[in-house]
C-alpha positions as CSV (number, residue, x, y, z in Angstrom):
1,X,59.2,-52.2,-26.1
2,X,56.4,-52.9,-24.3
3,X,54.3,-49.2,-25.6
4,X,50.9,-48.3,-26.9
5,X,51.3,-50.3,-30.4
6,X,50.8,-54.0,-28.6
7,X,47.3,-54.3,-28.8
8,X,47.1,-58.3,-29.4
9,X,45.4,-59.6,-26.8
10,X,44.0,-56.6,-25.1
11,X,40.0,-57.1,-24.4
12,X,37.6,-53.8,-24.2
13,X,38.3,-52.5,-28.2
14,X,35.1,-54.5,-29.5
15,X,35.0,-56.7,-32.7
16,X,37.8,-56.1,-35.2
17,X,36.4,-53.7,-38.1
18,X,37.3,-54.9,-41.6
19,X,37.5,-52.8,-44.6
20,X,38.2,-54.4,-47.6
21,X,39.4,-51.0,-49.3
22,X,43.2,-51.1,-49.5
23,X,43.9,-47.7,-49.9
24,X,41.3,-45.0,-49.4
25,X,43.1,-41.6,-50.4
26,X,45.6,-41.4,-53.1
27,X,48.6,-40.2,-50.7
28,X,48.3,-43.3,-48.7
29,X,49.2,-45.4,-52.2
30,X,52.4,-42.5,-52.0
31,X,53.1,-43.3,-48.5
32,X,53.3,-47.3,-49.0
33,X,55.3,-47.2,-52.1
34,X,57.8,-44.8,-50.9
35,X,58.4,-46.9,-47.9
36,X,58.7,-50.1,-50.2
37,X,61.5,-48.2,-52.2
38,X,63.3,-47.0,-49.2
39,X,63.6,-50.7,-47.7
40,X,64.7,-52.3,-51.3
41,X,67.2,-49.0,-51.3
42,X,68.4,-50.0,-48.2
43,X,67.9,-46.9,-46.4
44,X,66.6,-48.6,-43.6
45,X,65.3,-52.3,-42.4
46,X,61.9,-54.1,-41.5
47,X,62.6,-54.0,-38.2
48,X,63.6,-50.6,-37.9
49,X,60.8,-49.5,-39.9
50,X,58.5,-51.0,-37.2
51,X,60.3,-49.8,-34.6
52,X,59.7,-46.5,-35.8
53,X,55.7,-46.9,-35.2
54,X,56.0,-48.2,-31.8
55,X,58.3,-45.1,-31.3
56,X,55.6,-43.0,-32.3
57,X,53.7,-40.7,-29.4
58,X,51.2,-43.1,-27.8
59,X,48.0,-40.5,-28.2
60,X,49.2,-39.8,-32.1
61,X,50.0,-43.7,-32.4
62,X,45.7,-44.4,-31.4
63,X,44.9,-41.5,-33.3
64,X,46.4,-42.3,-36.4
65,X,45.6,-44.5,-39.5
66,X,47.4,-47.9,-40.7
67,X,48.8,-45.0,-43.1
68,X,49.7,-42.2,-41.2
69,X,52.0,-44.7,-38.6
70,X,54.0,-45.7,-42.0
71,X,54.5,-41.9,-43.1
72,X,55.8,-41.2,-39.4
73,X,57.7,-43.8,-39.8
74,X,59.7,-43.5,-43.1
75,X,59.7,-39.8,-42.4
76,X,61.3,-40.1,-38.8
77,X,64.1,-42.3,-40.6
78,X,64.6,-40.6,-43.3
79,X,65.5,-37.8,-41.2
80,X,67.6,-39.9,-39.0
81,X,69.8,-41.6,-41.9
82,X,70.6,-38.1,-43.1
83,X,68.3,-38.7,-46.2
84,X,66.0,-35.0,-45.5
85,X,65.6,-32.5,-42.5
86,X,62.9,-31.6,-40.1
87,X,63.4,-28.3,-42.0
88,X,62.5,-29.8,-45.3
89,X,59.8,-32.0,-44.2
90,X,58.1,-29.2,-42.1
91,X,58.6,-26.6,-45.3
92,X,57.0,-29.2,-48.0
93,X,54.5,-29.9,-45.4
94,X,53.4,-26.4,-44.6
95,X,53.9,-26.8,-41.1
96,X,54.7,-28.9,-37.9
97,X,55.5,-32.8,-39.0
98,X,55.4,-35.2,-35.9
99,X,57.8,-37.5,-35.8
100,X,58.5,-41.1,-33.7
101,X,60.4,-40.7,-30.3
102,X,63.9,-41.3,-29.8
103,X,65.3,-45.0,-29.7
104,X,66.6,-46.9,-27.1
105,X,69.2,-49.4,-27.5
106,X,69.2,-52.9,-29.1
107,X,70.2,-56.2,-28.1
108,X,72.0,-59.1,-29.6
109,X,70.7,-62.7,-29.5
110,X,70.0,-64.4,-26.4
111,X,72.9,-67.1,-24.9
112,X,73.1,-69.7,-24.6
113,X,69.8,-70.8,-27.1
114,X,68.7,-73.7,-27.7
115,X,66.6,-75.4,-30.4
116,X,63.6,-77.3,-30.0
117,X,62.0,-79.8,-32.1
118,X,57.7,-80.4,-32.5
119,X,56.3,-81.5,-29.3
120,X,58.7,-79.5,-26.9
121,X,57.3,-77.6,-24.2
122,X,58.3,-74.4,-24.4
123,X,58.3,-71.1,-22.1
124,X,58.2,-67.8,-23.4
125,X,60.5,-65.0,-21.7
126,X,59.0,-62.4,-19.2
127,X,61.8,-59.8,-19.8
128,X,60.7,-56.3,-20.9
129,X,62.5,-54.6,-23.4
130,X,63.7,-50.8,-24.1
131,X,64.0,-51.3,-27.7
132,X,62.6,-53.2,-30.8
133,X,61.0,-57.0,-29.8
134,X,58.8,-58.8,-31.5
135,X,57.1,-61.1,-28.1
136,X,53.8,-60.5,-27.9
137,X,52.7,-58.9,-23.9
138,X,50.1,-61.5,-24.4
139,X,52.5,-64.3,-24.7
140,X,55.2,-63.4,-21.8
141,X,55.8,-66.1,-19.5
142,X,53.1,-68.4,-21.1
143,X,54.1,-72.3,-21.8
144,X,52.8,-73.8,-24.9
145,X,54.0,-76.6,-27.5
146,X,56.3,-75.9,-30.4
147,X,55.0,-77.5,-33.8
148,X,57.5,-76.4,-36.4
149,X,60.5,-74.6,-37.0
150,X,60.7,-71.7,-39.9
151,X,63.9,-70.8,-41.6
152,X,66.5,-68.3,-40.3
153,X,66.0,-64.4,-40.1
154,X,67.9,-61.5,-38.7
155,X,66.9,-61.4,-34.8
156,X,64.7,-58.1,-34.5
157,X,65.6,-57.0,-31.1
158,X,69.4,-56.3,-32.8
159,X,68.2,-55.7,-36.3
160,X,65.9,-52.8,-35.4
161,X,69.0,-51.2,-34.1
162,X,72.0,-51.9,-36.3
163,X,73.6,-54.4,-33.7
164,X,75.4,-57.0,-34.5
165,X,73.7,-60.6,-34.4
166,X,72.9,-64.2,-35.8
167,X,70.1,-64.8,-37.7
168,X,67.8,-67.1,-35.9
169,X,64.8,-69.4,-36.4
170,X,61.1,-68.9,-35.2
171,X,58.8,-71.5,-34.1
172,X,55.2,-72.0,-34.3
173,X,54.4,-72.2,-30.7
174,X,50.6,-73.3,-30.0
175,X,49.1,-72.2,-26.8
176,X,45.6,-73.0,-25.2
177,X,43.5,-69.7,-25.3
178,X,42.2,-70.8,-21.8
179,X,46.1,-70.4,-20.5
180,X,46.7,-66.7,-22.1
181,X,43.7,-65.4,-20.5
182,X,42.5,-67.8,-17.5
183,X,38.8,-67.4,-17.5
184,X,38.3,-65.0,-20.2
185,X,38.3,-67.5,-23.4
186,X,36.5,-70.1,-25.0
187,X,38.4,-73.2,-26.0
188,X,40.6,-72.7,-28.8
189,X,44.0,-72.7,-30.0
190,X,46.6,-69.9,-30.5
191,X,50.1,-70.4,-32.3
192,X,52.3,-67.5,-32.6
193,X,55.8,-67.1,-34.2
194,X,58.5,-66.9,-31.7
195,X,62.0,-66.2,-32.2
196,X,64.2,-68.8,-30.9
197,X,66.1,-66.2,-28.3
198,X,62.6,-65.5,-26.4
199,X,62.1,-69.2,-26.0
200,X,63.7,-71.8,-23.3
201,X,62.7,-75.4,-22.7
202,X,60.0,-76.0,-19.9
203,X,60.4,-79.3,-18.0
């Protein structure tokens, strides 16, 4: 889903603000625990869970606190397992309770795949996608050098949506910054995690 929420990358928002408080109101500690039970529960994924904030509406999305996204969320999926109403929600809330935007459909894993070993040159895909995807915009279509392989996980892009899928590995792709934004970035490198389906072998 290429929406509001991919921000990595993007110039113009100024230095990153840090905030070493964790939690600064005592519903936020609600929020976070609530959403930790419902995932060990089973009522709903990772995956979906972040697909839920990038479904959010893009003005309440930049309006709203690390918090707020992961109320919408566990409250838009709650209502849409069946587990409460928009009647309930809206009654215990004393009024209107926004909710994320309807989903679009998954996808399963990417075929053929291959898999790469440190060294290989890699390009990442340039598709754009409806639903759930964890590709950076920042990354799309870049080339860069795999340097390790991490250990299987369920493929997002089909997790996110209940469709069926492989687990597949990620790789630790490293990138010159000077190649992700051509004239824009001092010398450094950048790795990212990449899922093995967004990946195919370059030269």
């Amino acid at each position: 889903m290429d929406g509001m929420h991919d921000l990595g990358g993007k110039q113009g928002f100024g230095p990153v603000r840090r905030d070493d408080a964790v939690f600064h109101e005592p519903w936020e500690k609600r929020a976070n625990a609530l959403y930790s039970l419902a995932v060990k529960l089973g009522i709903f994924n990772m995956d979906e869970y972040r697909h839920a904030i990038e479904r959010m509406e893009p003005r309440h999305y930049l309006s709203a606190g690390y918090y707020e996204r992961s109320l919408t969320s566990l409250a838009s999926l709650c209502v849409e397992k069946g587990v409460v109403t928009v009647e309930e929600l809206e009654s215990r809330a004393g009024g209107a309770f926004p909710l994320a935007l309807s989903s679009a459909a998954g996808r399963s894993n990417a075929s053929p795949r291959e898999r790469f070993l440190p060294g290989d040159r890699v390009r990442v895909g340039n598709d754009l996608v409806a639903g759930h995807v964890r590709m950076p915009a920042y990354v799309r279509g870049k080339v860069g050098i795999v340097i390790s392989e991490s250990p299987a996980y369920p493929f997002p892009d089909a997790h996110a949506h209940g469709v069926e899928a492989v687990d597949e590995p990620t790789y630790d792709v490293r990138f010159e910054a000077s190649d992700l934004w051509p004239n824009a970035a001092d010398p450094a490198l950048v790795h990212v995690g990449i899922f093995q389906s967004y990946l195919t072998r370059e030269g």
